[in-house]
ROSE-4610 file (N, C-alpha, C; in Angstrom, 1 decimal, always signed):
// ROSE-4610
residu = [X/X/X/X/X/X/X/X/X/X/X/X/X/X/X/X/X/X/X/X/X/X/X/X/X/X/X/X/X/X/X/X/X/X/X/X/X/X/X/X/X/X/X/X/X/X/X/X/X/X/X/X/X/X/X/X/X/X/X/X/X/X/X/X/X/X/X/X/X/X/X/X/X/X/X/X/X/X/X/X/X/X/X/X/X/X/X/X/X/X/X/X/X/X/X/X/X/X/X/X/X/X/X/X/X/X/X/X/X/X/X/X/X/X/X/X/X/X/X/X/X/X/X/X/X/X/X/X/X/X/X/X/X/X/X/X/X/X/X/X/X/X/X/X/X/X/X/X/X/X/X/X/X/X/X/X/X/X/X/X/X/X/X/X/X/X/X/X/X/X/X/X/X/X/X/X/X/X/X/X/X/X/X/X/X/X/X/X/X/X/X/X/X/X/X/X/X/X/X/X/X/X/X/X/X/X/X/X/X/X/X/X/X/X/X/X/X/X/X/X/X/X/X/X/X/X/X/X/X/X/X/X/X/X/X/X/X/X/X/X/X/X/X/X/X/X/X/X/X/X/X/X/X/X/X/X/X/X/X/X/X/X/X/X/X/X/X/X/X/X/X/X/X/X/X/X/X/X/X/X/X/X/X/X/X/X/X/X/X/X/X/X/X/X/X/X/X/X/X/X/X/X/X/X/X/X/X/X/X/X/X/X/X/X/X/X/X/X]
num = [1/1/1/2/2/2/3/3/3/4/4/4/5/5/5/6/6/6/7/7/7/8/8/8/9/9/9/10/10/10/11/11/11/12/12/12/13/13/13/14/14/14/15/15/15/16/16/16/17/17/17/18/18/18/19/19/19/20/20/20/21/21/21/22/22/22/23/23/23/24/24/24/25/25/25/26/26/26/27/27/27/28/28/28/29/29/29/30/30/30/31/31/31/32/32/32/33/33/33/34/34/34/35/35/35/36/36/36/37/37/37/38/38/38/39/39/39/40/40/40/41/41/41/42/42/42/43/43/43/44/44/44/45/45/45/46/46/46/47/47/47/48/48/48/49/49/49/50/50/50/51/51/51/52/52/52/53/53/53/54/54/54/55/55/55/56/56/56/57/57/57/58/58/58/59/59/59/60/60/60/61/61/61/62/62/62/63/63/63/64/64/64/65/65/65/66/66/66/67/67/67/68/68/68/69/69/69/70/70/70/71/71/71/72/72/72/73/73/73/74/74/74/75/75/75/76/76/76/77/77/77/78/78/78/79/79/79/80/80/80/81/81/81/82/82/82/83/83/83/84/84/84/85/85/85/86/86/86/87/87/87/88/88/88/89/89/89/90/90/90/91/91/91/92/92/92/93/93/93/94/94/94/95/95/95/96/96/96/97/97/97/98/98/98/99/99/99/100/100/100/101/101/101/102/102/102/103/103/103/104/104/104/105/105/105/106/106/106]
x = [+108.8/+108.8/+110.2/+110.4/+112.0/+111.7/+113.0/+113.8/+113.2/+113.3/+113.2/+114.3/+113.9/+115.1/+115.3/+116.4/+117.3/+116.6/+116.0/+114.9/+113.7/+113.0/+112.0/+111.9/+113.5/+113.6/+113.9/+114.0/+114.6/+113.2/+114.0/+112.6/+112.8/+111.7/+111.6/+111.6/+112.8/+113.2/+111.6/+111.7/+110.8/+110.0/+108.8/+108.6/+108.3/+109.2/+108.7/+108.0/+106.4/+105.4/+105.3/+105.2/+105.1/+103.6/+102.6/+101.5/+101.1/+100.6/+101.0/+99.6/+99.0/+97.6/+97.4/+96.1/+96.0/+94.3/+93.3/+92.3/+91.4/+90.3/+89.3/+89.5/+90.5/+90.9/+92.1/+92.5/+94.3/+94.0/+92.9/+93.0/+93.1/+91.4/+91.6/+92.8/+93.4/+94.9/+96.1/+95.9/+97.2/+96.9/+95.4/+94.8/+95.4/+94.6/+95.3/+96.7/+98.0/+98.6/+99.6/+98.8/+99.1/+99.0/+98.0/+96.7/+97.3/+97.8/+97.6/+98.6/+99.8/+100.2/+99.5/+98.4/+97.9/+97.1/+96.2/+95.7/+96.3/+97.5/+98.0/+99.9/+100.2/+101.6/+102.3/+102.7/+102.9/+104.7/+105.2/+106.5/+107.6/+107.2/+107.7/+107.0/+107.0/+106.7/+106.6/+105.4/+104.8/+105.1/+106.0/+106.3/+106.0/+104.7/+104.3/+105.4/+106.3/+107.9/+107.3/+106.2/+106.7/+104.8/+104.4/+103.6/+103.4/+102.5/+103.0/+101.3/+101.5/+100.0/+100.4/+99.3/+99.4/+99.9/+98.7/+98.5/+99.2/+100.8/+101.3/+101.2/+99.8/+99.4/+98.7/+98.2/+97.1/+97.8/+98.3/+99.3/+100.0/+100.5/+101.1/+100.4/+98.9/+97.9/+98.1/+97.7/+97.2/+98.6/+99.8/+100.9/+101.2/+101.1/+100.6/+99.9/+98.7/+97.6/+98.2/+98.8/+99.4/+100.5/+101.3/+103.1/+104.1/+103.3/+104.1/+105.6/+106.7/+107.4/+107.8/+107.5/+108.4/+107.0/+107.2/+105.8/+106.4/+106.0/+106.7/+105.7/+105.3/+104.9/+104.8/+106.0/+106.7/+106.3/+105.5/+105.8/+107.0/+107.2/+109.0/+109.6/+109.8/+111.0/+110.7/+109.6/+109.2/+109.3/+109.0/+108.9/+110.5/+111.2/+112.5/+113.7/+112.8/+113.6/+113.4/+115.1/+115.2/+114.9/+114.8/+114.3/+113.0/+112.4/+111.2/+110.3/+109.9/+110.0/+108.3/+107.2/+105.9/+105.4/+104.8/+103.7/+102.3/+101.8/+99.7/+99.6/+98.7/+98.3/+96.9/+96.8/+95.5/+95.3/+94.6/+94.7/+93.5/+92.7/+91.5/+90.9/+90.1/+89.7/+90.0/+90.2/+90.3/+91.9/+92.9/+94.5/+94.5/+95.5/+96.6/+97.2/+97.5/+98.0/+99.8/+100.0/+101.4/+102.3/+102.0/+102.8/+102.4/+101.1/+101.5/+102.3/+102.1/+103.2/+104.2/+105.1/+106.5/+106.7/+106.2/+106.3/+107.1/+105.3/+106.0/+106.9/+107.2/+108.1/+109.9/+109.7/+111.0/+111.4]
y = [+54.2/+55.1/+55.3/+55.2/+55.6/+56.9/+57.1/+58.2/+58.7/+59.7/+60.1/+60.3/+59.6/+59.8/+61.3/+61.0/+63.0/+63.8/+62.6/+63.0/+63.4/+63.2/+63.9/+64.9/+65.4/+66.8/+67.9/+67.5/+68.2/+69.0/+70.9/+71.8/+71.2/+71.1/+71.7/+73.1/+73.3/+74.6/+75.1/+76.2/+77.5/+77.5/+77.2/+77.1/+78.3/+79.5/+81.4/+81.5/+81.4/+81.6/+82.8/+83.8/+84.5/+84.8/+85.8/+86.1/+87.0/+86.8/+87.4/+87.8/+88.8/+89.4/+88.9/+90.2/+90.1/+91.0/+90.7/+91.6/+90.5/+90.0/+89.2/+87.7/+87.5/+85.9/+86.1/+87.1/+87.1/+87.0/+87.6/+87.0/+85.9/+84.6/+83.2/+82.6/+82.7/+82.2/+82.5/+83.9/+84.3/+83.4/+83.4/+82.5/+81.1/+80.5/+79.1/+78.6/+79.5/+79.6/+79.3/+80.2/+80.5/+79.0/+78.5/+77.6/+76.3/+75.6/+75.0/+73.8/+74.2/+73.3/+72.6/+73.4/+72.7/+71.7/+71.4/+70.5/+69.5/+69.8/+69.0/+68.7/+67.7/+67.3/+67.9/+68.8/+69.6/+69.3/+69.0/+68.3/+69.7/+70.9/+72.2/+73.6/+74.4/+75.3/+76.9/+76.8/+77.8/+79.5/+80.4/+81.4/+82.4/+83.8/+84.2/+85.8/+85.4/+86.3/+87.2/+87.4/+88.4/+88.6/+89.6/+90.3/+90.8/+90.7/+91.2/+92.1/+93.6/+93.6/+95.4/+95.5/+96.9/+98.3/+98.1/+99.4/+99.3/+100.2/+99.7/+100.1/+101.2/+101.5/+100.0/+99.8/+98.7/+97.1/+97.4/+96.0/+96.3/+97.4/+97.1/+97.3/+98.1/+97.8/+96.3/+95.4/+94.1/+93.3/+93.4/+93.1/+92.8/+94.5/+94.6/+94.0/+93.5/+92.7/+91.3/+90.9/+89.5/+89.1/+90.3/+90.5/+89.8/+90.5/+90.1/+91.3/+91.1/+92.1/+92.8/+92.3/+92.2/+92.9/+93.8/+93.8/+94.6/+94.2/+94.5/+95.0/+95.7/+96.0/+95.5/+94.8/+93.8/+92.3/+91.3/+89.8/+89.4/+90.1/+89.2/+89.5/+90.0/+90.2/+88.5/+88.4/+87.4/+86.4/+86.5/+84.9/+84.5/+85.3/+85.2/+85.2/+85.5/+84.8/+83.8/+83.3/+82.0/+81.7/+82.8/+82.4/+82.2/+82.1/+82.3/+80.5/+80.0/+78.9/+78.2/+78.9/+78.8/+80.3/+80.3/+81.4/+81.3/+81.3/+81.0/+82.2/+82.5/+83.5/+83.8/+85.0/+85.2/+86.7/+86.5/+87.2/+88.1/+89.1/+89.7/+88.6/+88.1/+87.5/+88.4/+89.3/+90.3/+89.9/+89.7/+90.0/+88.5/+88.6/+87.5/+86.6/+85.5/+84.3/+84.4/+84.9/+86.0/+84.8/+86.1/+85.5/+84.2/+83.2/+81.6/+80.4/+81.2/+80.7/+81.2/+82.5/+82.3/+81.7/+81.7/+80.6/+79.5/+78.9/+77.4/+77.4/+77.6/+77.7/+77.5/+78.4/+78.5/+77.4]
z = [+113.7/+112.6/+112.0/+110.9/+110.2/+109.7/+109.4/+109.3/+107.7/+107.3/+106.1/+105.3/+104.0/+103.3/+102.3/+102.1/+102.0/+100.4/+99.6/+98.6/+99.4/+100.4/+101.1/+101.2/+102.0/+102.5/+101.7/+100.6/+100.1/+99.5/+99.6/+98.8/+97.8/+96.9/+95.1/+94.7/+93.6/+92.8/+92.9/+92.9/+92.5/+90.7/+90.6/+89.3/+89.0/+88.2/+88.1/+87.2/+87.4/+86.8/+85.8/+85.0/+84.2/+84.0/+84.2/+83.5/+82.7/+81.4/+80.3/+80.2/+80.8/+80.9/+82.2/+82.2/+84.1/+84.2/+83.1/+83.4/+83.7/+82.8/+83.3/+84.1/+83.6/+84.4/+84.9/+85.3/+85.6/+86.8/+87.8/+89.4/+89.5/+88.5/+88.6/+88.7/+87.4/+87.4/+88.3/+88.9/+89.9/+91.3/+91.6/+92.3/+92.4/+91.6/+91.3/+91.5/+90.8/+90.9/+92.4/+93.3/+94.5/+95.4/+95.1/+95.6/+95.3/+94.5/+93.8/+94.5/+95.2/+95.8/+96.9/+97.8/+98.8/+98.6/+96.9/+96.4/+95.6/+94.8/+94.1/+94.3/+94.2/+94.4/+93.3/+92.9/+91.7/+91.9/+92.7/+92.7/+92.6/+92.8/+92.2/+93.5/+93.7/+94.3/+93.1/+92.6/+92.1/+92.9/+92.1/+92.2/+91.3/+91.9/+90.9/+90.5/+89.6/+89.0/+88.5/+87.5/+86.7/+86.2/+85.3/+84.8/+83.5/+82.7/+81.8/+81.4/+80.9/+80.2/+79.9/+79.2/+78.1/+79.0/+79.9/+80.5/+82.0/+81.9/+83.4/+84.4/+84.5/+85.5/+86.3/+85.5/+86.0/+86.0/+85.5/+85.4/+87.0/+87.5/+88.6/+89.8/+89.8/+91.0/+91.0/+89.8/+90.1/+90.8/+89.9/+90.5/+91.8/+92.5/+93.7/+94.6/+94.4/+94.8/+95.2/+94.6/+94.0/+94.2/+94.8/+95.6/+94.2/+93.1/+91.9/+91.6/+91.9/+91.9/+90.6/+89.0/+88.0/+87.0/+86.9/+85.7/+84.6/+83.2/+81.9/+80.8/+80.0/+79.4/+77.9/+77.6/+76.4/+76.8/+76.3/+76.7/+76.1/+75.0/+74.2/+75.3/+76.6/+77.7/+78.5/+78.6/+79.7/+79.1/+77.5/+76.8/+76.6/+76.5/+76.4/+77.5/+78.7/+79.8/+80.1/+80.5/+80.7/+82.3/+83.1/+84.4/+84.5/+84.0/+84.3/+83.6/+83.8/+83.6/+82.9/+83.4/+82.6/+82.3/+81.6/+80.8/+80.6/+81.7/+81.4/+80.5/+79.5/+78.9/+78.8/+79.2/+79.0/+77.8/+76.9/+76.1/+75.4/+75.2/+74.7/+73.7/+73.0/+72.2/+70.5/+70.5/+69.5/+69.5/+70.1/+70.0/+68.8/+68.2/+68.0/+69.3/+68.6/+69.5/+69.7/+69.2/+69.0/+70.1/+71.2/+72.8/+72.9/+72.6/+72.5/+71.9/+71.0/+69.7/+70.2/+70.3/+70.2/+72.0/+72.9/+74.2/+74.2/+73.2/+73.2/+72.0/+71.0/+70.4/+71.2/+72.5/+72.7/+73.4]
């Protein structure tokens, strides 16, 4: 058997996920999220940072649930940090595409 080389051992940075709603699909996706390396070679380690949604009572039960520590009220805070590195959005069907657009934009 040989030795492994020093690209093997090495962790992969933390990818700080952002979720920008959290009611009908925000478990699927925090889920997945969570999950996702034990099925896929994602080359990154999925970290769920931050939260985003109207009502911050409920925004921070779910938070909670999800050991999400960061929950915001504003998406312009989350779309516009630079730590934070993806944005899944989940959004009412009634809202504007707002927080998608200015995302990928940045």
């Amino acid at each position: 058997m040989t030795s492994s080389t020093a690209d093997s051992s090495r962790v992969p940075a933390p990818l700080r996920v952002a979720l920008i709603g959290y009611s009908f699909m925000g478990p699927i996706h925090a889920h997945a999220w969570t999950t996702a390396p034990r099925f896929f070679d994602l080359g990154t380690s999925p970290v769920l940072a931050a939260l985003c949604g109207r009502n911050p009572e409920a925004a921070g039960r779910f938070a909670e649930a999800f050991g999400i520590t960061r929950v915001e009220t504003d998406w312009r805070r989350l779309v516009e940090d630079p730590k934070i590195g993806h944005r899944p959005l989940r959004r009412p069907g009634s809202k504007p595409a707002v927080p998608a657009a200015a995302s990928g934009a940045r």
